[in-house]
N, C-alpha and C positions, 0 to 999 in steps of 0.2 A: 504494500500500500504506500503511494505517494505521500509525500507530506510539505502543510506549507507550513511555516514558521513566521509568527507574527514580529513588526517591530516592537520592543517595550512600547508598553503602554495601549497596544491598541487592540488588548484584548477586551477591553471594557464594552463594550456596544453586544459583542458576543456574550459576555456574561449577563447582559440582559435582554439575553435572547431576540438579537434580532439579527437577519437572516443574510443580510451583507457583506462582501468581505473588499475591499478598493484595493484596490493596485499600490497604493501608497501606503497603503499597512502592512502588506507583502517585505518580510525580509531575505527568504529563498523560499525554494522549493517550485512547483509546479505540475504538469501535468499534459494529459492529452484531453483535447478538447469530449466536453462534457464528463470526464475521469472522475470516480471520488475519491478525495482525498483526503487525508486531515489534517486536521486543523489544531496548529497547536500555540499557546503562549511562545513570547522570550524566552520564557523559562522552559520551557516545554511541557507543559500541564495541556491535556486533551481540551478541546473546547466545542470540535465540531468533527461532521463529516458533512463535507459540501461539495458540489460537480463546480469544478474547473471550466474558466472560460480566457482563453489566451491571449482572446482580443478585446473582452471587455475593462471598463475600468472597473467592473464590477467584478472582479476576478473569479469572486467563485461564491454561492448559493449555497445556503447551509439546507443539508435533508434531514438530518439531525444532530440534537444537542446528547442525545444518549452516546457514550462509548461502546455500550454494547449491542447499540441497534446494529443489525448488517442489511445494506444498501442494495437489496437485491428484488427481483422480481415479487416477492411475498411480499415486501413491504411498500411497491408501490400501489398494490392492489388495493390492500390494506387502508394505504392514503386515498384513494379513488373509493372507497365501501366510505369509508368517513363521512366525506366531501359529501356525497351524493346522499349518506342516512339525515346528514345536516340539514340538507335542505326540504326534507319530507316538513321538519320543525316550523318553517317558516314560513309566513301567513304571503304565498304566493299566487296573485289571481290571475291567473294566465298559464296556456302551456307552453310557453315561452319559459323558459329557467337560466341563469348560469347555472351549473352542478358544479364546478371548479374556477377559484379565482385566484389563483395564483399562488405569492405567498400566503395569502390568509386561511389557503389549507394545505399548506405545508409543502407544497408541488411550485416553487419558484419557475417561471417562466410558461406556465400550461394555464389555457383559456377554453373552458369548455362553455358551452351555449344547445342547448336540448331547443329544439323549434319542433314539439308534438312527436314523431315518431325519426327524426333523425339529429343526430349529434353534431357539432361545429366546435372544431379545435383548431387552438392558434399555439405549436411550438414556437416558444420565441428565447430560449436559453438554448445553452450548448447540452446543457443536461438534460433536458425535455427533450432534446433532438434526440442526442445519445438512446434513450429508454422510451422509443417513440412507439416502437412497435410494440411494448409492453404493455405502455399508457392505453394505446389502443383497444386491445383486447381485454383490461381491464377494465375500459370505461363500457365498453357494450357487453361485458359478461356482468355489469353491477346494476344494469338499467334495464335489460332484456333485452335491446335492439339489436338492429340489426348493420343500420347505417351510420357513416361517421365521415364526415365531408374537412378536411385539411382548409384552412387559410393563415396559412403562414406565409402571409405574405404584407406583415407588418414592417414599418423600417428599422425597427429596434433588433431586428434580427439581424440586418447588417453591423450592427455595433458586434456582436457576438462572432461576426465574421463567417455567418452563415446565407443561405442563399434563400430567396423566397420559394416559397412552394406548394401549389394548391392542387387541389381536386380529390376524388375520394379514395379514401384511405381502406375505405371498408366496406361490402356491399354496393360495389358500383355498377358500372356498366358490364353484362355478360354476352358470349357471344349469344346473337341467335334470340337475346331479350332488349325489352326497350329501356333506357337510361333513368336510373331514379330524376325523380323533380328537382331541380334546384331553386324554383320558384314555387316557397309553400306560404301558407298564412298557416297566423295566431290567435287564441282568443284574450283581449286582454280585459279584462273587467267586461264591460257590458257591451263594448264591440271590436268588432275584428280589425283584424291591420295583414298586411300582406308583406313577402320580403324576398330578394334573391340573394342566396345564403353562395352564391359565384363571386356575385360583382357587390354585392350593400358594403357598409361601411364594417368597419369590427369585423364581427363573425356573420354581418347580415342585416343589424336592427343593433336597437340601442337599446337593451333592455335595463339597461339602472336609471334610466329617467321612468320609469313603469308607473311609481305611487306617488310620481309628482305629476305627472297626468292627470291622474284621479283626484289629486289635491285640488288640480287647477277645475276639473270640472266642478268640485264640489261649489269651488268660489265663482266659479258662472251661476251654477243652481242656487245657489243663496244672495247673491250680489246682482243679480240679473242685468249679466253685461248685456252691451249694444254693440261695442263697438270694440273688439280683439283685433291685434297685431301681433302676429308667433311671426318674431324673426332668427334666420337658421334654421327654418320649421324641417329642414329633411322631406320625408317622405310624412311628414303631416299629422305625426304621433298627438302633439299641442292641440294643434287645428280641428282635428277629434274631437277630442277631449271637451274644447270650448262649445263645439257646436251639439256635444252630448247634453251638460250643460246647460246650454242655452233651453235647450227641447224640454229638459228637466222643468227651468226655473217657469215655462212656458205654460206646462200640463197642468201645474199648482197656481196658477191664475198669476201671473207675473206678465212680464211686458213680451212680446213680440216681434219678431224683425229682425232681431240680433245680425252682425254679419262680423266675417273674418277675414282679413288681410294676411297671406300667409309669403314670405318671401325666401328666397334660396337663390343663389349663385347655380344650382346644380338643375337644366332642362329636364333627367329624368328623373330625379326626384320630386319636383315638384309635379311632373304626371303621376308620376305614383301616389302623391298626398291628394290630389284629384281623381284618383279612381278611391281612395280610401273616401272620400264623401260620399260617392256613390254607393258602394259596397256598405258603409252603413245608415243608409236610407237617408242621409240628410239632401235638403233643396241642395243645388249649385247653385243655382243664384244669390245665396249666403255666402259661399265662400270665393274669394280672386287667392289668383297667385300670381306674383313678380319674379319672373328672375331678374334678378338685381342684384347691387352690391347694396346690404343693410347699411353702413356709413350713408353713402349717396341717399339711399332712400330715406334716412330720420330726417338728414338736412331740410329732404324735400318736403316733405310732411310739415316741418316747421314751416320754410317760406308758404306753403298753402296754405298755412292756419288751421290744422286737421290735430283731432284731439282722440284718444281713445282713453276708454276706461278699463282696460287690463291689456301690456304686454307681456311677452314671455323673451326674454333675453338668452338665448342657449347655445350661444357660439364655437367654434373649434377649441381646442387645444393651443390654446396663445403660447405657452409656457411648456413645452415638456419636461423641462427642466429646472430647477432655481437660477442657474445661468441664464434665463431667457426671463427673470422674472421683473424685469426692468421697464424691457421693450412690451412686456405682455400687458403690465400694471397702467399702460397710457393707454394701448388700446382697450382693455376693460372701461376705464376709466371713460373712454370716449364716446363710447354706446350709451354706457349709463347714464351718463350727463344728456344724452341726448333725448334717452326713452325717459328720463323723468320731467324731463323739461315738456314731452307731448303728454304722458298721462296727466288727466282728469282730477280738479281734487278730488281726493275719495277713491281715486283709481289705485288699482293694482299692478305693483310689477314682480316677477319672478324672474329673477335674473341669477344665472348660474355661473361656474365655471369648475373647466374639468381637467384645467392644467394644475398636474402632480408640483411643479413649480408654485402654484401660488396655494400659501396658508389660507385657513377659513379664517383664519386673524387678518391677514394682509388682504383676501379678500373683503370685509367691511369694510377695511378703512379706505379699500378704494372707491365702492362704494356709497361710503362718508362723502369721501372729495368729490366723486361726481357732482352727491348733493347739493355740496357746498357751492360748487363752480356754476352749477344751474340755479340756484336760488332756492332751490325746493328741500325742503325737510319729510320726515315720513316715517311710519312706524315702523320698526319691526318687527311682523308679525307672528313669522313662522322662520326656522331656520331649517334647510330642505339637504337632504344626503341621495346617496344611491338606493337602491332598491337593498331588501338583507339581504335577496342571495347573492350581492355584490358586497363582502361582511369587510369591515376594518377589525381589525384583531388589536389585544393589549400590545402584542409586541411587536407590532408590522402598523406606526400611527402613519407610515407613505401612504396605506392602502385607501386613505382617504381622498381621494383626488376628486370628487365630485362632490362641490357644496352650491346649496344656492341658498336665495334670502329671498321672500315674501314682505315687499316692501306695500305698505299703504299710501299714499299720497296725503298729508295733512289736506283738510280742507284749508 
C-alpha cells in the first residue's frame, strides 16, 4: 500500500474528519491515478485511506477514517446500500431522486440522479473512475434497475486529468432491440416536468431546486401574484411552479389573470419550459418566454416602467471557486440590485446562488449591498437550501453550495 505523508501540521482538517487532502499539505508519497493510499501525519500516525488524484490540487479523497476499513468492492457496495436506504428517510415528492451526492455519502466525486426507472451518474474523481464499474453494478443491484446512463462529462473532470465520457453504462442499446429513452419525464409534486438525461444540464434536471419550487408556489397561492418574472428559468421548473400557484390562489376565490415572464439565454430550453405549460394544463397565453441576456432585460424593464410582484433570481454558477469569488460577488450583486429595484412593495424575490465559492454569509451581504445600492430595504423571510436528498453533512460544510433568501419588499 502507497503512502502519503502529510507536512507538520496539516493533519488537523483530517482529524476533523473532512474528506480533502491539497497538494500543498503533501510532503511525499503518491500514487497511481484513483490508487488508495494512506494517509499519514508528520509523524506518521494513520489518518486516512483516500484514492489518489495526480492532477488534482485536491490530491486525494478520503474513503475512510477507519484503519481497519479495507477499500474494496464490499465496501463500496456497502456505501451505495447506505446512500440509497438514506434517502427512502427523506420527505421526497417526486421520482426524480439524487441517491448519491458525493462527499456527503462518503463516495467523493460520484453523482447519482434516479429519473423513475433509470439511473444518471457523473464520475468526476480519479477514484470514482478507478471503481466505476463497481459503483455501477452496485448502484443497480441496490435499486433493482436495470438502467444507468454515464454523464461525465463535467469540467471538473479535467482538473482530475481525466477525459469526459457519456452514454450508457448499463442496459443500453442491444442488437436487434430499440434504444432505451433518453428523453423521460418526472413527477414532481402536483405536476410533471420533462428532461433529456443526453444533452440537460447536470445529470439532466436540476433536482435541488425541487422544494423551492413548491415554496414558491405556495407564495403565488397565498400572495396571489399577477405579475412573475423567473429569470435563468431553464426549462421552466419556476414558471411551473408560479403558474401552479396562481391556479391554486385562483380556485379559492383570489384574483385572476396572473401571467409569467420567463427568460433564458438557452433556444431549447426555453421550448422545453413551453411545452412544460402545456403538459400541465396551464393557458399559454399566461406564460412568454425571452431568450435574452437577464442583465439586458432588468435594464429594460426598468427604462419601460414594468413592475412585478415576485421574481425568482437563479442564475449559473458565478463562482466555482473562492478564487472566483470577487468577480462572482458584482455580478450577484448586479441582478439583485436590479430585481429589487423592479419588485412591487410587498413583492417577492427568491434569489439564489449555487456557487460553492460564495458563503450563505457573503451571500447576504451581497444581497444587503444590492439593497442598499437600489434604495430598497426588505424582509427576510425564508432562508432557502437544496432539496435533502442533496444533504450537507457535519463534516463536509463545502457540501452546501446552494443557498437562497426569500426577500419581501418593504412597502
Amino acid at each position: 500500500m502507497k503512502t502519503l505523508r502529510l507536512r507538520p501540521g496539516k493533519e488537523r482538517s483530517l482529524l476533523r474528519r473532512h474528506p480533502w487532502i491539497f497538494e500543498s499539505a503533501i510532503a511525499k508519497g503518491g500514487g497511481d491515478s484513483g490508487e488508495t493510499v494512506r494517509v499519514e501525519s508528520h509523524e506518521g500516525q494513520f489518518l486516512a485511506w483516500a484514492a489518489f488524484s495526480p492532477s488534482s490540487r485536491i490530491r486525494a479523497r478520503v474513503w475512510s477514517f477507519d484503519e481497519a476499513q479495507r477499500i474494496d468492492a464490499p465496501f463500496f457496495i456497502a456505501a451505495c446500500a447506505r446512500a440509497i436506504i438514506a434517502r427512502a428517510r427523506f420527505d421526497v415528492q417526486s421520482d426524480g431522486v439524487r441517491l448519491v451526492h458525493g462527499e456527503s455519502d462518503g463516495l467523493p466525486g460520484l453523482i447519482v440522479d434516479r429519473y423513475g426507472d433509470t439511473l444518471v451518474a457523473q464520475f468526476t474523481s480519479a477514484g470514482t473512475e478507478r471503481w466505476k464499474n463497481v459503483l455501477a453494478d452496485a448502484l443497480l443491484r441496490e435499486t433493482g434497475l436495470s438502467k444507468l446512463y454515464e454523464r461525465s462529462d463535467a469540467s471538473v473532470r479535467a482538473l482530475e486529468g481525466l477525459e469526459p465520457a457519456t452514454g450508457w453504462l448499463r442496459g443500453g442499446p442491444v442488437a436487434g432491440a430499440e434504444a432505451p429513452p433518453v428523453e423521460l419525464s418526472i413527477h414532481e409534486h402536483q405536476w410533471m416536468l420533462t428532461l433529456n438525461i443526453a444533452e440537460g444540464h447536470k445529470t439532466g434536471f436540476y433536482l435541488d431546486q425541487r422544494d423551492s419550487r413548491k415554496r414558491f408556489a405556495e407564495y403565488a397561492r397565498r400572495l396571489g401574484f399577477q405579475h412573475v418574472l423567473n429569470c435563468f428559468c431553464y426549462t421552466g421548473g419556476f414558471s411551473v411552479a408560479a403558474l401552479a400557484g396562481m391556479r391554486a390562489a385562483e380556485a379559492a376565490g383570489g384574483p385572476g389573470g396572473g401571467r409569467v415572464v420567463s427568460i433564458d439565454s438557452s433556444g431549447p430550453a426555453l421550448e422545453r419550459a413551453r411545452a412544460h405549460v402545456a403538459l400541465n394544463g396551464f393557458d399559454p397565453n399566461r406564460a412568454s418566454f425571452l431568450d435574452a441576456d437577464v442583465n439586458a432585460s432588468l435594464r429594460q424593464f426598468l427604462k419601460e416602467g414594468q413592475r412585478f410582484d415576485a421574481i425568482i433570481l437563479d442564475p449559473p454558477k458565478f463562482a466555482p471557486t473562492a478564487a472566483h469569488a470577487d468577480r462572482a460577488a458584482r455580478a450577484y450583486k448586479d441582478i439583485n440590485r436590479l430585481a429589487l429595484q423592479l419588485l412591487t412593495p410587498g413583492g417577492v424575490l427568491f434569489t439564489f446562488s449555487c456557487s460553492g465559492g460564495i458563503s450563505a454569509d457573503l451571500f447576504h451581504k451581497i444581497v444587503a449591498s444590492a439593497g442598499a445600492d437600489a434604495g430598497v430595504d426588505g424582509y427576510i423571510v425564508e432562508r432557502l437550501a437544496g432539496a435533502p436528498d442533496h444533504p450537507m453533512t457535519l463534516d463536509f460544510p463545502e457540501g452546501e453550495y446552494l443557498k437562497g433568501l426569500v426577500v419581501m419588499r418593504k412597502s
